[in-house]
Backbone as CSV, one residue per row, in Angstrom:
resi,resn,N_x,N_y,N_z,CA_x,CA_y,CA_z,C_x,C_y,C_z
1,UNK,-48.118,43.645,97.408,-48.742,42.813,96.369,-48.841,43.645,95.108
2,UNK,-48.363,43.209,93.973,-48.346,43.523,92.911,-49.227,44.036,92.362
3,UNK,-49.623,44.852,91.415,-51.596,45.284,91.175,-51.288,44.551,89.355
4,UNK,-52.478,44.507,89.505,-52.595,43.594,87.858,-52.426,44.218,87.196
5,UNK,-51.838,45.661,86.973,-51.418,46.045,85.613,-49.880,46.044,85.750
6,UNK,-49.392,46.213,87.120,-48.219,45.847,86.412,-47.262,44.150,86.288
7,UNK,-48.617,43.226,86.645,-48.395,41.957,86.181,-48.569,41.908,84.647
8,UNK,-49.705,42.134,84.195,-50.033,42.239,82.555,-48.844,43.066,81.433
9,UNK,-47.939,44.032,82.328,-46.871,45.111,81.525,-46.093,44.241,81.829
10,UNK,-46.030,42.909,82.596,-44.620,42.443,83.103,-44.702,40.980,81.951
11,UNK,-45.623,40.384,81.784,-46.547,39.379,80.925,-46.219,39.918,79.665
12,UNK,-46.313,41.032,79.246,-46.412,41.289,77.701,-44.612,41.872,77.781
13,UNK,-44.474,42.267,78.501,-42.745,42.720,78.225,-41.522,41.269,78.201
14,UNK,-42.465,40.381,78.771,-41.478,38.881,78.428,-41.713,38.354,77.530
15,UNK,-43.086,38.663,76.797,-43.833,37.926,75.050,-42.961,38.399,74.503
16,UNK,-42.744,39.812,74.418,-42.006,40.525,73.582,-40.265,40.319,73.206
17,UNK,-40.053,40.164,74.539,-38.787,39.427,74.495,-38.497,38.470,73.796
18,UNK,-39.547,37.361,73.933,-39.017,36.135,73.396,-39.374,36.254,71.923
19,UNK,-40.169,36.727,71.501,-40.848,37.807,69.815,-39.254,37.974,69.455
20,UNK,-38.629,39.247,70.180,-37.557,39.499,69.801,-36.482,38.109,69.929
21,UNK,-36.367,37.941,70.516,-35.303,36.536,70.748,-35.143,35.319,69.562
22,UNK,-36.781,35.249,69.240,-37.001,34.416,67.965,-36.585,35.236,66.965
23,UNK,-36.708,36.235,66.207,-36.689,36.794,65.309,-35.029,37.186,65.175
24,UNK,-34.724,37.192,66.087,-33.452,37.377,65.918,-32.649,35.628,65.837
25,UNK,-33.354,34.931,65.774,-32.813,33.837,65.426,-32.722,33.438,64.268
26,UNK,-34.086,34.108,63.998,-34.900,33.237,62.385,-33.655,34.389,61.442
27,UNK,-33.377,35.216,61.675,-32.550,36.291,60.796,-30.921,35.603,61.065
28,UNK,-30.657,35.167,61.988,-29.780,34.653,61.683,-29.277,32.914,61.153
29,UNK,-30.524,32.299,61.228,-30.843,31.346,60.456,-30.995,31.648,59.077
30,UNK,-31.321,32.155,58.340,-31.520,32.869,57.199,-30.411,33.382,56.769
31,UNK,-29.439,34.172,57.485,-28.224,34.620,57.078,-26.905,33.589,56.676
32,UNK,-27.160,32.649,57.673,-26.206,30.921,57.561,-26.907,30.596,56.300
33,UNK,-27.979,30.689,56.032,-28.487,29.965,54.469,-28.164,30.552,53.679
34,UNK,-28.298,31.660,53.788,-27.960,32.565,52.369,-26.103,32.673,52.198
35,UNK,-25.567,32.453,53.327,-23.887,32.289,53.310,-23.987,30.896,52.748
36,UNK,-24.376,29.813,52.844,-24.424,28.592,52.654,-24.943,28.235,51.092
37,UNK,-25.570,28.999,50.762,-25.854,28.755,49.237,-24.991,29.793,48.409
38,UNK,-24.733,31.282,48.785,-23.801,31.768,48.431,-22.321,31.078,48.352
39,UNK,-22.049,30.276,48.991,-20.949,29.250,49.007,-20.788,28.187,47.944
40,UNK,-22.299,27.603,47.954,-22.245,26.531,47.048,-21.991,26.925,45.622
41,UNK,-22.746,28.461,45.608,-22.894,28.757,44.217,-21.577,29.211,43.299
42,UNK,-20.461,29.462,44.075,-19.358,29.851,44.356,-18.831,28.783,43.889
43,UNK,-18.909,27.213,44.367,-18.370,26.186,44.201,-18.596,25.677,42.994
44,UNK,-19.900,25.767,42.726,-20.042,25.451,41.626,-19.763,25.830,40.189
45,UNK,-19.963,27.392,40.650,-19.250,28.255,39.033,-17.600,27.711,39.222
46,UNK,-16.746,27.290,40.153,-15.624,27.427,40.428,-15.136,26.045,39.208
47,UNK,-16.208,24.837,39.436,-16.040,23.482,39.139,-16.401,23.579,37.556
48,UNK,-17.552,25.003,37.125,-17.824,25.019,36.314,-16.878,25.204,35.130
49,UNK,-16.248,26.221,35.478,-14.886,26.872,34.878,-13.722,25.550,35.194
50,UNK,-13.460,25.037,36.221,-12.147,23.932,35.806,-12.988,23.094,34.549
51,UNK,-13.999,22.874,35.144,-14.783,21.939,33.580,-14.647,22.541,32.235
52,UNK,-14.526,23.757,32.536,-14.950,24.498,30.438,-12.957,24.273,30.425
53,UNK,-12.692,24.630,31.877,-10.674,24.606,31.056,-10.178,23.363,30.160
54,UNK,-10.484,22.178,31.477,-10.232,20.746,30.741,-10.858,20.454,29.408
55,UNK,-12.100,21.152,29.255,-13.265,20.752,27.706,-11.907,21.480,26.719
56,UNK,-11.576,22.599,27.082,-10.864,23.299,26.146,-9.411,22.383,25.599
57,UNK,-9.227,22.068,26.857,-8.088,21.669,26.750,-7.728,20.098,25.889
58,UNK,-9.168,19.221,26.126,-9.012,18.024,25.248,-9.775,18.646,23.696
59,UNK,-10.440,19.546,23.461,-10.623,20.124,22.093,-9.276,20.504,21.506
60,UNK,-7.803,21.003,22.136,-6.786,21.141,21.873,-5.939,20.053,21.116
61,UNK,-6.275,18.988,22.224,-5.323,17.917,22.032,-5.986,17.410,20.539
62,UNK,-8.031,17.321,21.075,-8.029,16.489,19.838,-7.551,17.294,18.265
63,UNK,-7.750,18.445,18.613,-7.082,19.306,17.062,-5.725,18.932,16.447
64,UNK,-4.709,18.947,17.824,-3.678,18.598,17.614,-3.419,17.163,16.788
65,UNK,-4.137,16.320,17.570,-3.960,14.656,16.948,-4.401,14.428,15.447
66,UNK,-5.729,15.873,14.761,-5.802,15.721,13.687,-4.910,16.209,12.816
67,UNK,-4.188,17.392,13.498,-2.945,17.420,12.421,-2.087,16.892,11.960
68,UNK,-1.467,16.331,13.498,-0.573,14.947,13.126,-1.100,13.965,11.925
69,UNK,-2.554,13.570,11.927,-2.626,12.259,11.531,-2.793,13.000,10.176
70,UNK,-3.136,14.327,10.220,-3.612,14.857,8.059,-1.772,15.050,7.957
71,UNK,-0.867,15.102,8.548,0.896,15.179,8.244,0.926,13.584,8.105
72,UNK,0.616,13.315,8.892,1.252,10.971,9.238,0.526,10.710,7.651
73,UNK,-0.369,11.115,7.539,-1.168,10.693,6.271,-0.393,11.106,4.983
74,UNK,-0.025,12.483,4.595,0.602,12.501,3.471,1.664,12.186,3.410
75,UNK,2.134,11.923,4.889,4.184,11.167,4.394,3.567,10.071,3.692
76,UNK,2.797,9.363,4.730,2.498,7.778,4.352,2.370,7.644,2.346
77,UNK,1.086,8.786,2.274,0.976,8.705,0.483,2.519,8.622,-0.164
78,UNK,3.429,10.413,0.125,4.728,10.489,-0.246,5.530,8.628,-0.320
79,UNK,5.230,8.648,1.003,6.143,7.218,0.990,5.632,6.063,0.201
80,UNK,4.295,5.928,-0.101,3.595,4.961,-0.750,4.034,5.150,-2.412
81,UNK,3.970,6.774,-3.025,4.619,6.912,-4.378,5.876,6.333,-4.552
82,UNK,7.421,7.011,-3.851,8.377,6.258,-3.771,8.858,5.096,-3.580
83,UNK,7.975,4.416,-3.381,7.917,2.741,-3.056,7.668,2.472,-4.358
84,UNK,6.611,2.644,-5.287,6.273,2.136,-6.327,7.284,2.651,-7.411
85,UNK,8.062,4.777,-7.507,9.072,4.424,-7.980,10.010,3.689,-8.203
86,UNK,10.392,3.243,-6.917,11.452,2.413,-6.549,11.564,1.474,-6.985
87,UNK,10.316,0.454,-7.125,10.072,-0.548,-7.362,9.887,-0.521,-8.893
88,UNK,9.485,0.293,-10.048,9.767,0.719,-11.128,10.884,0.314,-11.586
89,UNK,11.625,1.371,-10.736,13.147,1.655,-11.373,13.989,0.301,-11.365
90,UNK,13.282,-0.647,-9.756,14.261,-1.707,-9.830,14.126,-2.811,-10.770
91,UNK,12.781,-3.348,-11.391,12.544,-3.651,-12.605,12.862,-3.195,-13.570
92,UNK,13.167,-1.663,-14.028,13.768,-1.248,-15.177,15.570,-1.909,-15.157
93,UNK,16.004,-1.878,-13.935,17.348,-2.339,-14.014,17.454,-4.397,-14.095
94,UNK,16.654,-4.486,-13.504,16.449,-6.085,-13.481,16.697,-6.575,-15.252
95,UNK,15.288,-5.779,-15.863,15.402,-5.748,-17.318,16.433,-5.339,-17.961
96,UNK,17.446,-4.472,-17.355,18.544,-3.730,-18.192,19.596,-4.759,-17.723
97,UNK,19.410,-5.891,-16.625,20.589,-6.454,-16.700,20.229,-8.012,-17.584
98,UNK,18.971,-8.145,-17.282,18.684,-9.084,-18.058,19.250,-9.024,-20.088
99,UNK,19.121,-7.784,-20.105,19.496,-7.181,-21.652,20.898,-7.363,-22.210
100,UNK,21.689,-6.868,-20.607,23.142,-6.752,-21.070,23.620,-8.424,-20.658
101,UNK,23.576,-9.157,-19.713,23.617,-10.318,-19.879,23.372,-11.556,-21.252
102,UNK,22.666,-10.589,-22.000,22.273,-11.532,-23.669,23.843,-11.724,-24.252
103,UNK,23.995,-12.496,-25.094,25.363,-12.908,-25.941,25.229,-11.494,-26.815
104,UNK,26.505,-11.172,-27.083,26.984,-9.909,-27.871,26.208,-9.848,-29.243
105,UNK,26.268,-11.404,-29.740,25.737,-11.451,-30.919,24.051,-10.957,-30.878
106,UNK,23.496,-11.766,-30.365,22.188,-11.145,-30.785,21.758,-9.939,-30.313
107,UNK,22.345,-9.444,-28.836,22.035,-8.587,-28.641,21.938,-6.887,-29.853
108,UNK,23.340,-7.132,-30.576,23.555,-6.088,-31.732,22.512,-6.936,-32.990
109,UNK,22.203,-8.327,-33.003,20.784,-8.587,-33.636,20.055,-7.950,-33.491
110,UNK,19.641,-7.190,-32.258,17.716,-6.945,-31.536,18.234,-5.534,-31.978
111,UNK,19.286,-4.857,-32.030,19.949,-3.758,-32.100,19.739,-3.003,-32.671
112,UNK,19.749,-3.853,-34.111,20.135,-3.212,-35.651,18.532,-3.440,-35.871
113,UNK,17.336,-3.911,-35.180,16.917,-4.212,-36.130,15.677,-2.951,-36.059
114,UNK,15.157,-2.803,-37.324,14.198,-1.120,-37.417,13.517,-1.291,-36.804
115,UNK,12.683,0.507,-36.283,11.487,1.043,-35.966,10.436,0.313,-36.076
116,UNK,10.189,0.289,-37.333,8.939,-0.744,-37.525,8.764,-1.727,-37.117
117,UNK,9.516,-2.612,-37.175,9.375,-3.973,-36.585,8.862,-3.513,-34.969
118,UNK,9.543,-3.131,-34.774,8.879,-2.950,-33.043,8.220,-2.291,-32.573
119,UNK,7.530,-1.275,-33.297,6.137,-0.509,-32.895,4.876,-1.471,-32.877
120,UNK,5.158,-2.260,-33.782,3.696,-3.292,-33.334,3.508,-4.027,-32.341
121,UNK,5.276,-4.285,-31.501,4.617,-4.965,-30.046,4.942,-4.008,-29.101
122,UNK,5.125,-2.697,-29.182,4.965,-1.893,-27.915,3.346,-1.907,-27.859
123,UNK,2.760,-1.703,-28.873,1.523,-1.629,-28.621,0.089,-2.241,-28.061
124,UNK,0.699,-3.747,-27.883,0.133,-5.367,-27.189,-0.175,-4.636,-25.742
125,UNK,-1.243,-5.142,-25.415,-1.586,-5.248,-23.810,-0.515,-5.474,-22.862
126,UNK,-0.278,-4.470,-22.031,0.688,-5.436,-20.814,0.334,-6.700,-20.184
127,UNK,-0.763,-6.565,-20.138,-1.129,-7.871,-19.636,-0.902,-9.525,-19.828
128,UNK,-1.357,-8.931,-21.403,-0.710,-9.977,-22.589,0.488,-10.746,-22.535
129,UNK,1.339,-9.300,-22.207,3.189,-9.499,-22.329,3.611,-10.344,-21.248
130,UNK,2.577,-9.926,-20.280,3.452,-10.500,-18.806,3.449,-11.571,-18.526
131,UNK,1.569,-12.574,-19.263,1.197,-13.961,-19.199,2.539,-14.778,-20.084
132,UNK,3.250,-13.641,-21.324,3.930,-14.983,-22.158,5.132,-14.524,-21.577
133,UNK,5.519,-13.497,-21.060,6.763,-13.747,-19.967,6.955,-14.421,-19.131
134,UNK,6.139,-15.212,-18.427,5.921,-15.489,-17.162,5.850,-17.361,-17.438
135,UNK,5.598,-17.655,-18.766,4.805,-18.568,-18.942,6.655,-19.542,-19.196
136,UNK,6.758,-20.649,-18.230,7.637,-21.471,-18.122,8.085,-21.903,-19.803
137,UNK,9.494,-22.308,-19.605,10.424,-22.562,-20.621,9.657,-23.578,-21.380
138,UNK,9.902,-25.018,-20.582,8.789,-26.122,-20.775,8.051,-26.391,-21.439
139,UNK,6.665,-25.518,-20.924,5.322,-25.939,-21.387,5.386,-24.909,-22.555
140,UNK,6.109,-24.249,-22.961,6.106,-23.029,-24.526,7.095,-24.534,-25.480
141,UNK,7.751,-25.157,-25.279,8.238,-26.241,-26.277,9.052,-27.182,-25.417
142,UNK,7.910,-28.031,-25.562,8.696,-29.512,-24.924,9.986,-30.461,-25.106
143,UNK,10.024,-29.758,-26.460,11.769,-30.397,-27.071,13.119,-29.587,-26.523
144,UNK,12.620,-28.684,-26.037,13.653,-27.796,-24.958,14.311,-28.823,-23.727
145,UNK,13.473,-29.053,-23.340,13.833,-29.821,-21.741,14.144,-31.739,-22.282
146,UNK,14.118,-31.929,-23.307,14.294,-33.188,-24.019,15.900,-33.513,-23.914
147,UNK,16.434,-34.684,-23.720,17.783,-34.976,-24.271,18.122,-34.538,-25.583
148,UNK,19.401,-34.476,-25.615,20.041,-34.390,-27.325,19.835,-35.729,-27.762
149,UNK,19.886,-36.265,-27.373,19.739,-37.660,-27.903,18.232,-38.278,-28.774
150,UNK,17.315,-37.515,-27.710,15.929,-37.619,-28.430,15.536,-36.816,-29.337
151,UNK,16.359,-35.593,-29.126,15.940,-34.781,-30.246,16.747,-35.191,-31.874
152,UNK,17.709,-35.408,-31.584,18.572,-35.297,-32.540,19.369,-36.884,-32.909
153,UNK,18.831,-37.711,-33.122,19.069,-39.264,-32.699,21.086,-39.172,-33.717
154,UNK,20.523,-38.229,-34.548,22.087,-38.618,-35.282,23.049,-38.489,-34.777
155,UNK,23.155,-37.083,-33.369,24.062,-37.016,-32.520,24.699,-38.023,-31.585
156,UNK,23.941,-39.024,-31.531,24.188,-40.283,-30.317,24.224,-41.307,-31.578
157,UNK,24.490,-41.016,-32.561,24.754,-42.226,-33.802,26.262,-42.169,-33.790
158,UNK,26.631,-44.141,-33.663,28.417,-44.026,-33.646,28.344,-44.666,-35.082
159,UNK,29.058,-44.352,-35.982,29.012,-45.227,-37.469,29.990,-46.083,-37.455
160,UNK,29.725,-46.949,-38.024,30.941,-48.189,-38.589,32.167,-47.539,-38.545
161,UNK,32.973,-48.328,-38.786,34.407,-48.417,-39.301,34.383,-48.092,-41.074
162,UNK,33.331,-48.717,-41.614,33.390,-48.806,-42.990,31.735,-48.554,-43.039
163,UNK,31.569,-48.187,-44.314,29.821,-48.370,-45.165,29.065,-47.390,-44.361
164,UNK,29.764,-46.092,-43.901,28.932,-45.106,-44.088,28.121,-44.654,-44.897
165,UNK,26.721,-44.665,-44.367,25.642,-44.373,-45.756,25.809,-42.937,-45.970
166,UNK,25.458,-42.735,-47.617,25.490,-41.510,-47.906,24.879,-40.065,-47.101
167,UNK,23.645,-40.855,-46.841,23.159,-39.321,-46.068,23.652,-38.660,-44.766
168,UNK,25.166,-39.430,-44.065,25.409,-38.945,-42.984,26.614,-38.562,-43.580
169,UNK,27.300,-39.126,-44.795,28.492,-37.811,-45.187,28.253,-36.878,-45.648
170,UNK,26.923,-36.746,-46.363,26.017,-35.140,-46.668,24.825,-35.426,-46.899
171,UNK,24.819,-34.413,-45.303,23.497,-34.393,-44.955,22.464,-33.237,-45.198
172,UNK,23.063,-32.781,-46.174,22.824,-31.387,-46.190,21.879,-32.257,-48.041
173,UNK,21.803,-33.131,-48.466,21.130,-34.198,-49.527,20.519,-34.749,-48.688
174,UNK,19.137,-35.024,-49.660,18.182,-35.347,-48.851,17.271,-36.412,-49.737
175,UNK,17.424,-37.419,-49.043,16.500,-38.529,-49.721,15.325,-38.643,-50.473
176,UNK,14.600,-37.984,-49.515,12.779,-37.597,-50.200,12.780,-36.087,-50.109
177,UNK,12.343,-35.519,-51.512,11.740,-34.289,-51.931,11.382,-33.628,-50.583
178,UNK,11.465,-32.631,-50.213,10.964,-31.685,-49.031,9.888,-31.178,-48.884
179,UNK,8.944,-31.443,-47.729,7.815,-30.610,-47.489,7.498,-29.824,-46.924
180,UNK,7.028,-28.362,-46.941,6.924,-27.941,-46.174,6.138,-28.058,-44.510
181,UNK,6.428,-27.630,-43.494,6.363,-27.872,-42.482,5.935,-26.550,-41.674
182,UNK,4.501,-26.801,-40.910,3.817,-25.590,-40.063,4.488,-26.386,-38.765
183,UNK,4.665,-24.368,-38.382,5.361,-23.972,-37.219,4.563,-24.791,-36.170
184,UNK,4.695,-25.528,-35.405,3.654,-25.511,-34.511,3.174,-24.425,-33.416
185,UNK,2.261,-24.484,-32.604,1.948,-23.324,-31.829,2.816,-23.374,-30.728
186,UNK,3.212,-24.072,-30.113,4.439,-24.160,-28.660,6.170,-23.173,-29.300
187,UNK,6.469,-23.634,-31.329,7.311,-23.081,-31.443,7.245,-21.696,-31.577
188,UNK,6.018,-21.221,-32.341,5.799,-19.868,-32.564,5.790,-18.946,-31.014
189,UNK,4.977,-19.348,-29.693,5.167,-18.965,-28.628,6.638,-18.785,-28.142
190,UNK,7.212,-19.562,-28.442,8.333,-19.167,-28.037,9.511,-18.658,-29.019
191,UNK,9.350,-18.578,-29.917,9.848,-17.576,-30.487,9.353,-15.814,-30.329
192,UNK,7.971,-15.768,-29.979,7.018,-14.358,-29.578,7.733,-14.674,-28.294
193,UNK,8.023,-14.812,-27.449,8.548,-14.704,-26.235,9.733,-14.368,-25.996
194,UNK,10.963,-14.888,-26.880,11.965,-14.407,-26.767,11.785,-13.052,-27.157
195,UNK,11.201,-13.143,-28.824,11.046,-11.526,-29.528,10.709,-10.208,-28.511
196,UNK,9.505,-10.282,-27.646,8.766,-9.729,-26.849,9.694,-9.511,-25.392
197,UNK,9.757,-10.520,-25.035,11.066,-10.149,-23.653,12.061,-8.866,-24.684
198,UNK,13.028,-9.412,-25.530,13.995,-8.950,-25.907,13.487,-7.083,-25.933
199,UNK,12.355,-7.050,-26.831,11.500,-5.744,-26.847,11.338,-4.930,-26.155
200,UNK,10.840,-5.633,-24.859,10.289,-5.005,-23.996,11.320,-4.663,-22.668
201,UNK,13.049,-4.868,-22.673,13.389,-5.390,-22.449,14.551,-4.177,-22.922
202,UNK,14.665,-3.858,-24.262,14.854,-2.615,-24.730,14.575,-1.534,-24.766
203,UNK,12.824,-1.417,-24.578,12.136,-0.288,-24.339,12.063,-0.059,-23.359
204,UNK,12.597,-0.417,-22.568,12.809,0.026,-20.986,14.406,0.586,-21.145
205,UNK,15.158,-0.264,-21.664,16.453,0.499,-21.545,16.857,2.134,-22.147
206,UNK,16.255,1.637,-23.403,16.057,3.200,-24.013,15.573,4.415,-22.970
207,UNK,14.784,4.056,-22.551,14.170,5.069,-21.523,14.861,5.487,-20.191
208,UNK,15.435,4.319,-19.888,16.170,4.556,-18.822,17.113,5.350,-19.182
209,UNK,17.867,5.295,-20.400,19.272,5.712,-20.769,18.980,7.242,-21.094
């Protein structure tokens, strides 16, 4: 039979055991955690860094896309000037054919005629110029778009055989004393209209030439 002390040495040498048994658990419980967060932390700087690459990498692109668009932008201006040259120049020729198309005669009319005369309408508003350029044949003198017949009744006159009256074999004599006669405003417009085209019309050619 056993004596009670060495039941009590046998009692405390199995506490101890299992003391040790736990502790050696809890340490290796502890060691799986600390591998286990050492892992995560790992993962995470890992995700951190693909994240700063891609950030870098669309800060790239977007730099890139602003260069393009500050280049796309000044062709566009470049191309926006040359358009309006273009469009210049093709009105300067429009006008230069409109010029050379005139009859020989007046054209060496508008030709000969001085400096002076035509410094006073370079100097008119464009604006001005463009409303009486623009402004229909028509409504500048209504006897334009009229028959010969209405205008000029003597032209559609057939005379006799005999007893032609005097004033149609010279007509250049004139029955009643002469009065003078204001321009009306439709004729004066269109006489400033031809003048002014013709002008303006020249001063483009000059320049061109």
């Amino acid at each position: 039979m056993a004596s009670p002390v060495s039941q009590a040495s046998l009692g405390s040498g199995n506490v101890d055991e299992k003391k040790r048994k736990r502790m050696i658990s809890n340490r290796e419980s502890a060691r799986r955690s600390r591998m286990r967060k050492q892992q995560q932390v790992e993962d995470l700087a890992k995700e951190a860094s693909q994240l700063e690459a891609g950030n870098n990498l669309i800060m790239k692109t977007i730099e890139a896309a602003k260069e393009m668009y500050t280049s796309i932008a000044s062709k566009n201006d470049v191309l926006r000037a040359q358009v309006k040259e273009l469009t210049y120049g093709l009105n300067s020729l429009d006008s230069l054919n409109s010029v050379l198309s005139m009859p020989e005669d007046s054209l060496n009319s508008v030709l000969s005629m001085p400096q002076d005369s035509v410094e006073p309408f370079l100097s008119m508003p464009e604006e001005w110029l463009n409303s009486v350029l623009s402004t229909p044949q028509d409504s500048v003198n209504p006897v334009l778009s009229m028959p010969p017949d209405s205008v000029n009744p003597v032209l559609s006159f057939d005379p006799p055989e005999f007893g032609i009256p005097d004033i149609y074999m010279e007509p250049w004599q004139f029955p009643c004393p002469m009065q003078p006669i204001k321009a009306s405003d439709n004729m004066l417009q269109l006489i400033r209209r031809f003048f002014y085209g013709t002008m303006f019309s020249l001063v483009e050619f000059n320049s061109f030439v």
